[in-house]
N, C-alpha and C positions, 0 to 999 in steps of 0.2 A: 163832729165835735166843734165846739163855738171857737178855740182858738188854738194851737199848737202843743200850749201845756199841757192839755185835758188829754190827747192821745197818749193812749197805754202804751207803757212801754212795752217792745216786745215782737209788735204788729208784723214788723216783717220776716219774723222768724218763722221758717215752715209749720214748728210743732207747736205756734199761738192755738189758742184754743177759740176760734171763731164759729163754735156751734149754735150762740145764740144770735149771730147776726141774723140779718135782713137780706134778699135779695133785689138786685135792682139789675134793669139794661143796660147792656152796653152794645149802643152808643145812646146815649143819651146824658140828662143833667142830674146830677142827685136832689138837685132843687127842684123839679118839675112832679113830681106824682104828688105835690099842691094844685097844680093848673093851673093855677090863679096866682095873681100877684095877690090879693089881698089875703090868702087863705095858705098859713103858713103847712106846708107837708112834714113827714116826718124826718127831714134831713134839710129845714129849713124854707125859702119862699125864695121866688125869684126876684131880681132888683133890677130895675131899670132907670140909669140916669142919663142927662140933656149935656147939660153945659158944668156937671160940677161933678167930683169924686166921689163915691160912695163911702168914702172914709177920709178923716185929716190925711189932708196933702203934709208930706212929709218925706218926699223923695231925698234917696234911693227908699225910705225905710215901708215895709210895707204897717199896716194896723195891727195894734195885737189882738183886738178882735179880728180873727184872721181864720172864717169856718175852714176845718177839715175835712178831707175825705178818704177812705181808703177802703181798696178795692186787693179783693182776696180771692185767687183762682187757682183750684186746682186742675192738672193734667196728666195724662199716664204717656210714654210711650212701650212700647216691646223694645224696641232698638233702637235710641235716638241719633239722629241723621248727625256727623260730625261739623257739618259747615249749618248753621242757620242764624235767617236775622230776626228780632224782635222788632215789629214795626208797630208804631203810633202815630196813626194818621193825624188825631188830633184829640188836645186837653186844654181847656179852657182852666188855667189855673196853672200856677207851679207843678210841677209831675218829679217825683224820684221814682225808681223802678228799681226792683229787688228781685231775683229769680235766685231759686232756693239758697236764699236767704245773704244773696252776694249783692251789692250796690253795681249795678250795671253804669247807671247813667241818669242824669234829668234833663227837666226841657221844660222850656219858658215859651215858647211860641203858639199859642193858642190855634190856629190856622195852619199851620205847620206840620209836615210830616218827621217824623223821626223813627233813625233804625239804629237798630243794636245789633253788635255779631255778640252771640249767646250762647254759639256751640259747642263751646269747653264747656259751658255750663249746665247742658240738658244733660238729665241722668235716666237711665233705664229707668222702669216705675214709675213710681209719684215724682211732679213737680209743683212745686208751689211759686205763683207769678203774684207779686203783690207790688200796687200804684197807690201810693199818697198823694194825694192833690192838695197844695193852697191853693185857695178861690186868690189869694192876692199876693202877689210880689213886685220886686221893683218895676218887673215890666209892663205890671197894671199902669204905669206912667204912662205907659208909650200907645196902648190899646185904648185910652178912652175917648169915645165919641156919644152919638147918638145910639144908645143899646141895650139889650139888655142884658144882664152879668148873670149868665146861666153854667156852674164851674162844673165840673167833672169830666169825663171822657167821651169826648161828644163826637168822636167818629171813630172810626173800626179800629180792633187791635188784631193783628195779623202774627201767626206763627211761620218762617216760611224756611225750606231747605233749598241752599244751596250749593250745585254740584261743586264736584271739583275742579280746580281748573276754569271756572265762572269768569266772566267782566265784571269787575267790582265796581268799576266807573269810566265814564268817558269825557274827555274837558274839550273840544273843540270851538276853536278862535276862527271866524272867515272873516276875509278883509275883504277890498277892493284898492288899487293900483290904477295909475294910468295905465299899466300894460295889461291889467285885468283882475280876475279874481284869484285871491291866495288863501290855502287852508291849514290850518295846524293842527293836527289831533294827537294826541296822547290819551293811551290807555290802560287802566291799572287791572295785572289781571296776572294770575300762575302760569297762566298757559305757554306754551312754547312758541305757538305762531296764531299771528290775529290777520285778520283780510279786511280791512278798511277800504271800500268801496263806493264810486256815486255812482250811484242806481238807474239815473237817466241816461248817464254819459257813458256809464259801464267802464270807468277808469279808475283805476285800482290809488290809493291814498297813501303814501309810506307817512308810517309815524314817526313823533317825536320832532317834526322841521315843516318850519313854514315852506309852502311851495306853493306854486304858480298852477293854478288848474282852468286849461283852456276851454274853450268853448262855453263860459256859464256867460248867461244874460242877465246883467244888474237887475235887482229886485226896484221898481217901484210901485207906489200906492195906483197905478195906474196899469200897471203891464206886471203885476206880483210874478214872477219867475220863481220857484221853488224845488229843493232839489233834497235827493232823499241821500242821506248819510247811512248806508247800513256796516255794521260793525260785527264779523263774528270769528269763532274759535272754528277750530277746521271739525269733521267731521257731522257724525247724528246732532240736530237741535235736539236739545233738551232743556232749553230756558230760554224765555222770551220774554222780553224787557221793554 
């Protein structure tokens, strides 16, 4: 659609009636099955600009000629898993995401990975997953260079289940002292016990507190020293990160 208004209302409701759409890939741009900059396709042509905006500069506000897109998926499970994330690798464009028919989240970063926990959200049966893309928003500011404005969902979208008891994240800070090297990790997780571990050194890491960890050799551009952090729950692997 050429601008915001023109989208039907409704789109992200499961029971929209999206029989007469189009199909298209994903990952790709909904601007490209033109191929040609000069030869507009049926979901408009691709734009490439140098040194000026493809639309009045008028920041934060994006243009109200402002193409739409939106991307309609359905999927089944038998049993859907209670832990899982929605991942978007990447969307060249504004992105809101709706999974049967709930506002999860959006995302501005074109280059950018983004995950959603979704797992309250998956239902036995049918699901319906639907992405609206602006090709432009304020953060078209901050993206313009030499390139060309190809919008849509231009790298993978992932379903993924995660156990219970998972690492959900890990944030470590290492320093260096004159008395040597110090490490800080923290790690967010259900689990009852984590084993924070250096791999070379074979010395175990307590979380949550900066501490002093002997024997590391300063990293330089010259003698690169490098050292493996592994992080896991006690028992069977069953995720690998």
């Amino acid at each position: 659609w050429p601008t915001p208004g023109a989208v039907p209302a409704g789109v992200e409701d499961p029971a929209y009636d999206d029989g007469g759409w189009g199909t298209i890939a994903v990952p790709s741009s909904f601007v490209m099955p033109g191929h040609d900059a000069t030869v507009a396709g049926p979901h408009g042509r691709p734009a490439y600009t140098n040194v000026r905006y493809p639309f009045p500069v008028d920041p934060p506000h994006p243009p109200d000629a402002n193409p739409v897109g939106v991307y309609r998926c359905r999927f089944t499970f038998d049993r859907p898993p209670t832990r899982a994330i929605l991942r978007l690798d990447g969307v060249e464009g504004a992105a809101a995401v709706w999974l049967n028919g709930v506002l999860v989240g959006s995302t501005r970063g074109s280059r950018l990975r983004t995950d959603f926990e979704v797992g309250d959200l998956l239902l036995e049966g049918a699901n319906a997953l639907v992405v609206r893309v602006h090709q432009f928003s304020a953060a078209s500011y901050l993206e313009d260079q030499d390139c060309w404005w190809l919008p849509g969902i231009i790298r993978t979208v992932t379903l993924r289940e995660r156990p219970e008891g998972a690492i959900d994240d890990v944030h470590v800070v290492a320093g260096w002292t004159e008395s040597g090297a110090t490490l800080h990790v923290t790690v967010e997780t259900a689990a009852s016990e984590i084993d924070a571990r250096i791999v070379e050194l074979g010395r175990a890491v307590p979380l949550g507190a900066t501490v002093p960890v002997p024997g590391v050799r300063p990293w330089s551009a010259e003698s690169p020293a490098c050292y493996t952090l592994r992080v896991r729950t006690p028992g069977e692997v069953v995720e690998l990160t």
